[in-house]
Every structure is written in C-alpha cells, then in structure tokens.
C-alpha positions as a printed NumPy array, in Angstrom:
array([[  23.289,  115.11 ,  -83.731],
       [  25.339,  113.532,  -81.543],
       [  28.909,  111.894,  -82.54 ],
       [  32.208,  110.723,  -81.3  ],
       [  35.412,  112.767,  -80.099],
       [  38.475,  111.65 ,  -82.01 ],
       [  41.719,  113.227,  -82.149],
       [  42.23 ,  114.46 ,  -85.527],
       [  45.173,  116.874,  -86.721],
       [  44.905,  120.796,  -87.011],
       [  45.751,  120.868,  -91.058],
       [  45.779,  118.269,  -93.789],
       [  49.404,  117.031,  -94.117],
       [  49.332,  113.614,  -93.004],
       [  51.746,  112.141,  -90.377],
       [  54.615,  109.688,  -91.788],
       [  56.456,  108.613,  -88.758],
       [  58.882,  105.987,  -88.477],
       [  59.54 ,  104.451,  -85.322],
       [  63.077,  102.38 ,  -84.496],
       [  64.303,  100.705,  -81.796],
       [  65.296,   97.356,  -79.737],
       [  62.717,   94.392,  -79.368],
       [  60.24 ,   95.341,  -76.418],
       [  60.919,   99.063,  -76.392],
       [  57.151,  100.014,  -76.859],
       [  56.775,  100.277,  -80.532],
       [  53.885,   98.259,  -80.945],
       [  52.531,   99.712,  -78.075],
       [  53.095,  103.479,  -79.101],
       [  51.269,  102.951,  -82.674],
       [  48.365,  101.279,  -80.623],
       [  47.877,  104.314,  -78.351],
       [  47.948,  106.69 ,  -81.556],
       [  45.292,  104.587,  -83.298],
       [  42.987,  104.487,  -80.371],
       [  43.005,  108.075,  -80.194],
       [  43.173,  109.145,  -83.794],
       [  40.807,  106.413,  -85.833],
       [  37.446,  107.904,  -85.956],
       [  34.   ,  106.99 ,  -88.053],
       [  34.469,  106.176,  -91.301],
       [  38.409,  105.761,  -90.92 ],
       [  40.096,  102.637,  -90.863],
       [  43.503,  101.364,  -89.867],
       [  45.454,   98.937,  -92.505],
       [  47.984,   97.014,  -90.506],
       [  50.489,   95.517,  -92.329],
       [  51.847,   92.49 ,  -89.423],
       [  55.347,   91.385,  -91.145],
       [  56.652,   90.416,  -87.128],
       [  53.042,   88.165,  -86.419],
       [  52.725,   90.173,  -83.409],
       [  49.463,   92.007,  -83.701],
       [  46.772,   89.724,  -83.61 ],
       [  47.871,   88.479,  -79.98 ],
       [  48.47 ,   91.845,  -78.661],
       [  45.078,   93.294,  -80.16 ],
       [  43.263,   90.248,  -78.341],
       [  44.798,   91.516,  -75.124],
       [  41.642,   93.924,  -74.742],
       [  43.849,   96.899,  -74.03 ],
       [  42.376,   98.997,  -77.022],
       [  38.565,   98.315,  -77.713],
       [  38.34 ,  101.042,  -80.456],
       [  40.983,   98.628,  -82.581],
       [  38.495,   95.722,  -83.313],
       [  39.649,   93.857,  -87.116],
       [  36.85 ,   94.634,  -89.826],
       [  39.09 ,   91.633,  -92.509],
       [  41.666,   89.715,  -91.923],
       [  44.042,   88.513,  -94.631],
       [  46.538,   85.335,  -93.727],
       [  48.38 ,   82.509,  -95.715],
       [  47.41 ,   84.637,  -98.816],
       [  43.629,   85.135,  -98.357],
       [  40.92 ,   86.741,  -96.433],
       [  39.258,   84.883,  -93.127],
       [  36.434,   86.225,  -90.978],
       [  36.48 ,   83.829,  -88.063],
       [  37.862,   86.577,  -85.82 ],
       [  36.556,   89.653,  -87.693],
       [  33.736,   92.285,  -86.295],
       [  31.209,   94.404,  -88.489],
       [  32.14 ,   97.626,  -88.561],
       [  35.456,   97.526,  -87.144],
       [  38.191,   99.956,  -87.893],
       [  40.959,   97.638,  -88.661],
       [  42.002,   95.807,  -91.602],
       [  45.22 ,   93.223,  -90.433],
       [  47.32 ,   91.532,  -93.04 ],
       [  49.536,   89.087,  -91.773],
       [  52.382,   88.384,  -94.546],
       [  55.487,   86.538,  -94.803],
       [  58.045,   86.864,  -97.452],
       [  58.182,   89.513, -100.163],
       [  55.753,   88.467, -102.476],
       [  53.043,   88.507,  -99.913],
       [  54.248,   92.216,  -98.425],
       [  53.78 ,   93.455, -102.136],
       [  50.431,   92.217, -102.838],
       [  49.523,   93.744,  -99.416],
       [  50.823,   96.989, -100.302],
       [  49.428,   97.111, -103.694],
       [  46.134,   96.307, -101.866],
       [  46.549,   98.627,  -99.005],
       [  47.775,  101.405, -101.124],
       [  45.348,  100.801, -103.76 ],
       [  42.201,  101.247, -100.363],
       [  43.408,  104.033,  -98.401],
       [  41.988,  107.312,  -98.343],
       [  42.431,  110.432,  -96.524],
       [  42.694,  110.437,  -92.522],
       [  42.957,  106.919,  -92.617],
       [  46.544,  104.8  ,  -91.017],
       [  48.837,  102.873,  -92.565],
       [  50.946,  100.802,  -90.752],
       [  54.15 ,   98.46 ,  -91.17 ],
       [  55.44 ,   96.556,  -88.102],
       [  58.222,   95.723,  -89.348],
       [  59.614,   97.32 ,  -92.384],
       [  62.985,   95.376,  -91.414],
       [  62.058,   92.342,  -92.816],
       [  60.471,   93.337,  -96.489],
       [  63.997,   94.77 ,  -96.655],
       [  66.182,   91.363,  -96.376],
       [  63.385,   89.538,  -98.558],
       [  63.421,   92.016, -101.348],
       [  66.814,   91.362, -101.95 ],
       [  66.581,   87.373, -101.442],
       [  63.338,   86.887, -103.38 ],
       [  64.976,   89.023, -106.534],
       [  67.957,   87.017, -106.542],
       [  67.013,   83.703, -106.753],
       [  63.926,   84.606, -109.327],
       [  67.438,   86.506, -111.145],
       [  70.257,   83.726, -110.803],
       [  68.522,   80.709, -109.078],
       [  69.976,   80.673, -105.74 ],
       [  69.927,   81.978, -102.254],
       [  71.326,   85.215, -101.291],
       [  73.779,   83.717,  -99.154],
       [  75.161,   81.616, -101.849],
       [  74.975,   84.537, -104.496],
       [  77.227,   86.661, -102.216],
       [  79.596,   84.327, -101.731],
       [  79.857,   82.948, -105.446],
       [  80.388,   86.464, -106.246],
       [  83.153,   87.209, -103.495],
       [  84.758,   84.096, -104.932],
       [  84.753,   84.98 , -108.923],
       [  86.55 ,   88.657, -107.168],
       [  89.03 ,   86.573, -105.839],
       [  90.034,   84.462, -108.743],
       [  90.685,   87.378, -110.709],
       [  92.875,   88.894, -108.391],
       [  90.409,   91.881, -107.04 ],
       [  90.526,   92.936, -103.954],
       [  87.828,   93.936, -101.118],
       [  86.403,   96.499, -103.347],
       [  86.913,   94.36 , -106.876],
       [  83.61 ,   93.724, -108.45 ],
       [  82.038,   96.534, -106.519],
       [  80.357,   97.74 , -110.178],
       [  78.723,   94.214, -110.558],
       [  76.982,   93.966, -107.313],
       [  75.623,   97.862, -107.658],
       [  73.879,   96.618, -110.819],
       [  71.742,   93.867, -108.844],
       [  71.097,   96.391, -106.128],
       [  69.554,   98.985, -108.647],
       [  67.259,   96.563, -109.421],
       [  66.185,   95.328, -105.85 ],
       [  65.764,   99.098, -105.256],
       [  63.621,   99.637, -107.877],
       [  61.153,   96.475, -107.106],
       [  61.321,   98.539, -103.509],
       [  60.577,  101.789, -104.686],
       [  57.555,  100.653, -106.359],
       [  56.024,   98.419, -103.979],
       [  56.855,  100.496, -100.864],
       [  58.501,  103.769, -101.157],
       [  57.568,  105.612, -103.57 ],
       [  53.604,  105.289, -102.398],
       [  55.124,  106.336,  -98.681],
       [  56.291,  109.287,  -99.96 ],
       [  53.147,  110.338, -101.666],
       [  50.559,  108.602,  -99.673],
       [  47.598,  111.02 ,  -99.032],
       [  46.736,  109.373,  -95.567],
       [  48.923,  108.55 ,  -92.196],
       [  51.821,  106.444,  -92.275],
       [  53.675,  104.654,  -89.602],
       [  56.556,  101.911,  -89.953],
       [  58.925,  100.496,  -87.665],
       [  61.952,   98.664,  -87.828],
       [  64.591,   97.586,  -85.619],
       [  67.721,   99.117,  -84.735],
       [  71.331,   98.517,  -85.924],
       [  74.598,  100.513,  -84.69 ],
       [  75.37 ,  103.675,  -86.325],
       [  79.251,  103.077,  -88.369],
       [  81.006,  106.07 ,  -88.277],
       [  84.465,  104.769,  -89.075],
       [  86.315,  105.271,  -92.448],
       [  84.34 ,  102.514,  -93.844],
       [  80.735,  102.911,  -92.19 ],
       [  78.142,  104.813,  -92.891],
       [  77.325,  107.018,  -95.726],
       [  77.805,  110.439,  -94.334],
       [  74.092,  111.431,  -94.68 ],
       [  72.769,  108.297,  -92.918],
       [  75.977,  109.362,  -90.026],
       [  74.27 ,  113.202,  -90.151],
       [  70.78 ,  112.006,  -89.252],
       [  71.426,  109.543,  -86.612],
       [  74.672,  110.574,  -85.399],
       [  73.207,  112.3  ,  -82.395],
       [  71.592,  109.21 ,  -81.409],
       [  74.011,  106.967,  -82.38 ],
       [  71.473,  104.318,  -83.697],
       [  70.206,  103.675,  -87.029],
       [  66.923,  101.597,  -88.064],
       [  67.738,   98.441,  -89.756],
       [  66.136,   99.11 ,  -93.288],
       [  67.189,  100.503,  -96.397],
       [  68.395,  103.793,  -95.996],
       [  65.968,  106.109,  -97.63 ],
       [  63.157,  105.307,  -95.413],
       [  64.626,  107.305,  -92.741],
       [  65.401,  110.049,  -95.021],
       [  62.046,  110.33 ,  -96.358],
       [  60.379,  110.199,  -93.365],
       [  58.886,  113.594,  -91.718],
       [  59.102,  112.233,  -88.272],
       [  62.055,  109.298,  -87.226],
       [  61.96 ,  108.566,  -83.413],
       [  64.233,  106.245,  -81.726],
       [  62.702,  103.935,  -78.747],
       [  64.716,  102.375,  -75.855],
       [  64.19 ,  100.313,  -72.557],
       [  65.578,  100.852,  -69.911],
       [  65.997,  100.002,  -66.167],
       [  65.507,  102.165,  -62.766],
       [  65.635,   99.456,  -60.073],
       [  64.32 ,   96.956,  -61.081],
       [  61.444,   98.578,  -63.13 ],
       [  61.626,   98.56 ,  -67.112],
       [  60.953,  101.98 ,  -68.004],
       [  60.515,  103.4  ,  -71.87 ],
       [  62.008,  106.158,  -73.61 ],
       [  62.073,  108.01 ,  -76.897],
       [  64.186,  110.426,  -78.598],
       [  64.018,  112.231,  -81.502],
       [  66.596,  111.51 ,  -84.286],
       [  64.291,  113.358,  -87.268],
       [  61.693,  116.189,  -87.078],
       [  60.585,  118.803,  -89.555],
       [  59.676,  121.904,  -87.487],
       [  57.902,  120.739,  -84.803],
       [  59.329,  120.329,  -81.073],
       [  62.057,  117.498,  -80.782],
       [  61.785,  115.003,  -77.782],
       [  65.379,  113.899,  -75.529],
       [  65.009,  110.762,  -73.792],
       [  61.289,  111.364,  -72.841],
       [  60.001,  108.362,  -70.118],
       [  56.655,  107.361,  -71.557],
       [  56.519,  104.152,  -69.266],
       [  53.042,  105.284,  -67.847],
       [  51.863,  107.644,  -70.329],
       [  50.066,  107.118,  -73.359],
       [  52.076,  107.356,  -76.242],
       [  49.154,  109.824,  -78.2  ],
       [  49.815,  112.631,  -75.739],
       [  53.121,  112.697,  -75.876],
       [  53.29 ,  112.864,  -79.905],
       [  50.136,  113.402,  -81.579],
       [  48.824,  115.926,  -78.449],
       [  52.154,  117.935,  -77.311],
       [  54.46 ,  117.175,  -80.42 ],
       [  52.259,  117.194,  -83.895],
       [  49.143,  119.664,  -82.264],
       [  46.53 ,  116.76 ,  -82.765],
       [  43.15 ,  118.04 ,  -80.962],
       [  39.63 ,  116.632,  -79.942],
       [  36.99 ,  116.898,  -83.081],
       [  33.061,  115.444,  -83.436],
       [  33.226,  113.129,  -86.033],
       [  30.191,  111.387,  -87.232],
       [  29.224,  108.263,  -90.053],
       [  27.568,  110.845,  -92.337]])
C-alpha cells in the first residue's frame, strides 16, 4: 500500500523547542519549514496565533502541506477559509482569557506526534499579569504599579520597600500561568514549539537572576517571557538578521540544548529550517506513514 514520506523522529520523546529573537528574524518561517516536513496523516498542527500573523503568511502558498482543517477567531469557530482534511487547526486569540480557553482546548485535543505551537508566548505573559489584576483590585496594571510604588513611598520605604507585597500578587499570576500554560508544556506528550521575542540579557548587580544570566549569558539575549519557559525548555535557540551587502541574511544560535549538537551563528537564509534542526540537529528521518 502506498503512503506518504514524512519526517518523523528516531524515538518517542517529543521536541519542545523554544525559539527567540528580533521581529523578522525567521521565526515564523523556521516553525513553517518544520511542520511541512514533520506533519504527516493523521497528525495535525494546533497553532496558537497570539501576533495575527499566520493566517496571511499561510495564504502566501509557500507550504501546501499546512492547509487549516478549523479556524477559531473573536471567540468561535468559522469555516469560510477552512479545507477538509487539512492538518492545521489556527486559533487566533487576543488577551488572556482567550489564550486560556485555547490552551485548555488545544491541550485537552492533542495527541502523540502531533505540534503545538505558540507564536508568541510574549504576549500571554504581559496579559496574565494585567487581566489578574484588575479582576483582583479593579484597575490597570499600570495604575496598580504605581499606586503601589506610591503607598512605599509614604511610608518611608525605599526601592526595595514593599518588595513582600508585590511577590504575593505575582505567586498568584504564576500560578493562573502554570496551569493554563506551563505546566501542560512540560508534560505534553506531543511536539511543542513557542516563540517569543527578545529582551537584553542584565548582568549588572541588579539584573538578572543568576540562572536566567547562566543560560543566556553566552548569547547575551534573553526571550521576553517569564523566566521558566526557557528553563524548561529541551531546546532554546536564539534567531537574528543580519546584513552582508545589502542582502538580509538569517542566523541561529544555540543558547539551550540537552545532548544533542549545538549550532553558532548558523546562516539559514537559503536553507530550510527542517534540515538544519530536525535533519542534522534532533536525527529526524524519512518514514511511510499512512491514514490507517
């Protein structure tokens, strides 16, 4: 019987990569060339859009294997651009209430071999914190912070007074995180692939904690997301553009890797991103996969 040639990976630990870097460094681009090599029959790819980027660049025609099966926008499920039997689920959201009932659906749907992905996992991580404070105290985050800075100053604290009170509303916003996002991330059972952009690494008296300055201090770049998702990621890879002449060229570098071959400022402008991770990095090779 006759069936298709996907990539698929040698053992059964699933990938959970996450992927940093500037706008326009190839991210989106890099997930795309992993899914059109490594979504096969009976797989599909949930795509969790938080940047409203994918729909446009998935009608580009660039990657035919990656047609959308459903569609979920403004909190509920069209068809008008869908295709029978296609591999992708999208789910546009916007705010944190909408990226937790996609997750609880996603998570709830996934099962072995298929993707998960989160473009970008920057944003859930500012709306976490201002959706939980003003259902908590009935204002904006902006407002909260600076209410807060001003009760430290009328009772004579200094920069670090009040430090206890603000670690108790954190707690909490970690905890809504935890269970929406990472906790599931760090069990899930199929791939996983978020990005997120990139902020500067501090490594002055007052920066960083040391283990977020450990793991990125070699690229000197961290992603721009709460800090465990780096740390419980197997794979963290940093993306950059750059120029030669006057061509934009794209490179990635490894800042995490558990035992497999790390990658120095590798050009990937005209390559596609599944060879140079899933084929030479993670040992991903051609399979026969069929519906039955």
């Amino acid at each position: 019987m006759s069936g298709e040639v996907v990539w698929q990976p040698r053992g059964r630990v699933p990938e959970r990569l996450c992927l940093y870097g500037p706008q326009s460094c190839g991210k989106t681009k890099a997930i795309a060339d992993m899914l059109s090599a490594g979504i096969g029959p009976g797989q599909t790819a949930y795509i969790v859009d938080t940047d409203n980027s994918w729909a446009r660049f998935l009608e580009g025609g660039n990657y035919p294997k990656l047609e959308v099966r459903a569609e979920w926008e403004d909190g509920e499920w069209v068809d008008e651009w869908t295709v029978e039997g296609g591999r992708v689920v999208l789910l546009h959201v916007a705010g944190w209430e909408q990226f937790r009932f996609a997750m609880e659906h996603v998570w709830g749907e996934v099962a072995r071999g298929d993707w998960v992905v989160i473009d970008s996992i920057t944003h859930p991580w500012a709306e976490v914190a201002s959706w939980y404070i003003e259902k908590v105290h009935g204002t904006e985050l902006p407002d909260f912070m600076i209410q807060a800075r001003m009760k430290q100053v009328s009772a004579g604290k200094g920069a670090d007074g009040g430090a206890g009170e603000m670690l108790v509303e954190w707690n909490f916003i970690n905890k809504e995180w935890n269970r929406a996002f990472l906790t599931p991330y760090v069990n899930a059972k199929c791939h996983v692939v978020v990005t997120a952009e990139a902020k500067t690494l501090r490594t002055d008296d007052r920066g960083d904690r040391k283990d977020v300055k450990d793991l990125y201090a070699s690229v000197g770049m961290k992603p721009d997301t709460q800090r465990r998702v780096g740390a419980n990621s197997q794979t963290v890879l940093y993306f950059e553009q750059g120029r030669v002449g006057r061509d934009v060229q794209w490179y990635v570098t490894t800042a995490k890797e558990r035992e497999r071959e790390r990658l120095t400022r590798v050009d990937w402008t005209d390559v596609d991103f599944a060879k140079v991770y899933l084929w030479d990095v993670a040992g991903w090779r051609p399979k026969k996969m069929t519906n039955e």
